[in-house]
Residue, then its C-alpha position, 0 to 999 in steps of 0.5 A: x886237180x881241184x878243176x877236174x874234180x869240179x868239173x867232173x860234178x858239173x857234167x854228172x850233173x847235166x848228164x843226170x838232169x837234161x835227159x829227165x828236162x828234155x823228156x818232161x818238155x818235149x811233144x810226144x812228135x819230137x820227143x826222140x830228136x830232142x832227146x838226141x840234142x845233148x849228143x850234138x852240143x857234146x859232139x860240137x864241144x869235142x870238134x871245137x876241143x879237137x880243133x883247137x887244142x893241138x894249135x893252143x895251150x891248156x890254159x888257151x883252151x879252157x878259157x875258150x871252152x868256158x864261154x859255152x857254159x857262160x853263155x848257157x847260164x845267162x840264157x836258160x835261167x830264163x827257162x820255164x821248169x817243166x809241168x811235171x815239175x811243177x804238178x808234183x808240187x801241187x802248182x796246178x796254175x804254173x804247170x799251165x803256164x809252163x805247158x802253155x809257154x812250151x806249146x807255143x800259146x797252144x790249147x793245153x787243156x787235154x794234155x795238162x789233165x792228162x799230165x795231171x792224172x798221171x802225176x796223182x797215180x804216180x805220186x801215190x807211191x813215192x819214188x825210191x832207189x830201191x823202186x828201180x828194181x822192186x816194182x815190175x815197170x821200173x825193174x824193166x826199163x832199168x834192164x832196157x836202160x842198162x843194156x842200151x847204155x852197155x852197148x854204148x859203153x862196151x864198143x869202146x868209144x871211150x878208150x877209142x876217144x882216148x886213145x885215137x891218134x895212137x890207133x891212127x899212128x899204127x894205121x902205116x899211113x902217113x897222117x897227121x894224127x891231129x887232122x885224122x882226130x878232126x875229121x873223126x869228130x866232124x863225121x860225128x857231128x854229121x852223123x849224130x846230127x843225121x840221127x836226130x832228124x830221122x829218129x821220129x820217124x824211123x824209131x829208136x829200135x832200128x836206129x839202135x840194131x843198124x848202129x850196133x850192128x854196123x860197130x860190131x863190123x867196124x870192130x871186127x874189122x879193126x881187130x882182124x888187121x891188128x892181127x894180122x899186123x901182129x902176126x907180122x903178115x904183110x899188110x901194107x895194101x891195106x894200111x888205109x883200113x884203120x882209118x876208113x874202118x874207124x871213120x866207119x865205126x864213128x857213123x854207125x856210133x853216132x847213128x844210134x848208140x851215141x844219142x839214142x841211149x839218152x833219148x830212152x832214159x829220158x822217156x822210159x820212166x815214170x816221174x817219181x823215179x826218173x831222177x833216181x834212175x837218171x843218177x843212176x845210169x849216169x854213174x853206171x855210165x860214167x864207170x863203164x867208160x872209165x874202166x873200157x878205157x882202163x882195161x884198152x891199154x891193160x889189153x893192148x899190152x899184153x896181148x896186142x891190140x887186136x885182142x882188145x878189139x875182137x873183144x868189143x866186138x864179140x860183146x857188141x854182138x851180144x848186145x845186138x841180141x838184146x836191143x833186137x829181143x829186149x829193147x820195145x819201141x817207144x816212137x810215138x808213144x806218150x809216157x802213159x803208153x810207155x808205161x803200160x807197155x812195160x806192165x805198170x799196173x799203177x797207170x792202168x787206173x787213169x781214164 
């Protein structure tokens, strides 16, 4: 329990602090696929977990997991902070260093002043929770930030993640659980991988509405044969369709909902409140999930699977209509662009 609870901090804290590092290093040409890496290291880690864990003990598998973070440590304690950083610390000279070493010994001077201009506007008003919500660009990266994030959450991928070998079991096909779990986080991988290196050149938006889009099918789906199984019609020329519609589902989830949402975070707000919002959004996060995941079985005992499922995907629906008339593009755009788009009058000054 102890361990859990540890553990618990540790992951809230990387979910907090790596979209907020990843976004203040990353060159306005990668900024996207950077921001999806997190997903592909999270995705490894639950192959590595899915692969090993039926075949060893609890004990077995936690020293094996706890190698990963070992390993993290020793090698990013040598890492620079970022220039933001170091400019909302009056440390002109570090910054440079810092952008000099990120750019591979590259000429920094214009991006420096410009990271610089930026900083001094923004460090006028120092950031505070209730910013997020009273200054008219955070108010709407906020609204943007926490639609992508319920998409994200409102498919049910954590109570599907929870739950998939029972899903599988229902499926009528004769099929090892534990493999059909394996193959689910290896078409993650695949495809989460897939999305980081189109992200920079497709763009955020569309990503977001085809994965949307594409779960919302897949739940549909899923949905309409567990109601046909519950209304006991014969369904066995179809007993492949859970596990062909989940592999489906999982494609279209690491396409765009599952890394795409951190990528946004982590370039959407200004430096004087990205660490508030990033905290606060991984909370939202992290309680959304934990009660997607509550409510499934609530759901599924009561009133049958396929009642929890037409529920997904009527709220991923939904959710498609925001990403396609709220959400804006941010490919391509620096973080002073960013910000003008969403009407941030304090960068307007900047020359």
């Amino acid at each position: 329990m102890i361990g859990r609870f540890i553990n618990g901090i540790a992951v809230g804290m990387t979910y907090t602090t790596i979209p907020l590092y990843v976004g203040e290093i990353a060159q306005v040409s990668v900024r996207g696929a950077l921001g999806t890496i997190s997903n592909i290291c999270y995705n490894v880690g639950t192959l590595i977990c899915f692969s090993i864990g039926p075949f060893v003990t609890r004990q077995t598998l936690a020293l094996i997991c706890m190698t990963f973070p070992i390993l993290f440590f020793i090698s990013f304690f040598w890492m620079p902070e970022t220039p933001y950083f170091y400019l909302m610390r009056k440390r002109g000279k570090s910054a440079e260093k810092s952008l000099f070493w990120l750019r591979d010994n590259k000429d920094v001077k214009d991006e420096l002043q410009e990271m610089t201009d930026l900083v001094e506007i923004e460090q006028r008003n120092k950031g505070r929770l209730i910013d997020l919500a009273i200054v008219k660009g955070n108010r709407k990266a906020t609204i943007i930030v926490l639609g992508i994030f319920s998409a994200q959450q409102f498919s049910g991928i954590s109570a599907i993640q929870a739950y998939g070998s029972i899903i599988f079991n229902q499926s009528d096909l004769q099929l090892n659980s534990d493999i059909v779990v394996i193959i689910m986080g290896m078409v993650t991988l695949v495809s989460s991988s897939f999305t980081t290196l189109v992200v920079d050149r497709f763009g955020r938006k569309p990503l977001m509405i085809v994965s949307t889009f594409g779960c919302s099918l897949c739940l549909l789906f899923i949905a309409i044969y567990f109601h046909l199984k519950y209304c006991a019609v014969d369904i066995s020329v179809i007993s492949w369709l859970p596990v062909v519609t989940m592999i489906l589902f999982f494609i279209f989830y690491s396409f765009g909902n599952g890394p795409l949402p951190y990528a946004v975070l982590g370039e959407i707000y200004p430096t004087n409140v990205k660490a508030w919002a990033t905290m606060l959004i991984s909370i939202y996060s992290a309680i959304i999930g934990s009660i997607v995941t509550k409510i499934y079985q609530i759901v599924a005992d009561g009133w049958g699977e396929h009642a929890i499922f037409y529920t997904f995907a009527v709220v991923e629906i939904i959710f498609l209509f925001f990403i396609i008339f709220v959400m804006f593009e941010t490919k391509g755009k620096s973080f002073r662009e960013i910000q003008e788009h969403l009407g941030a009058s304090v960068i307007k000054h900047i020359p």
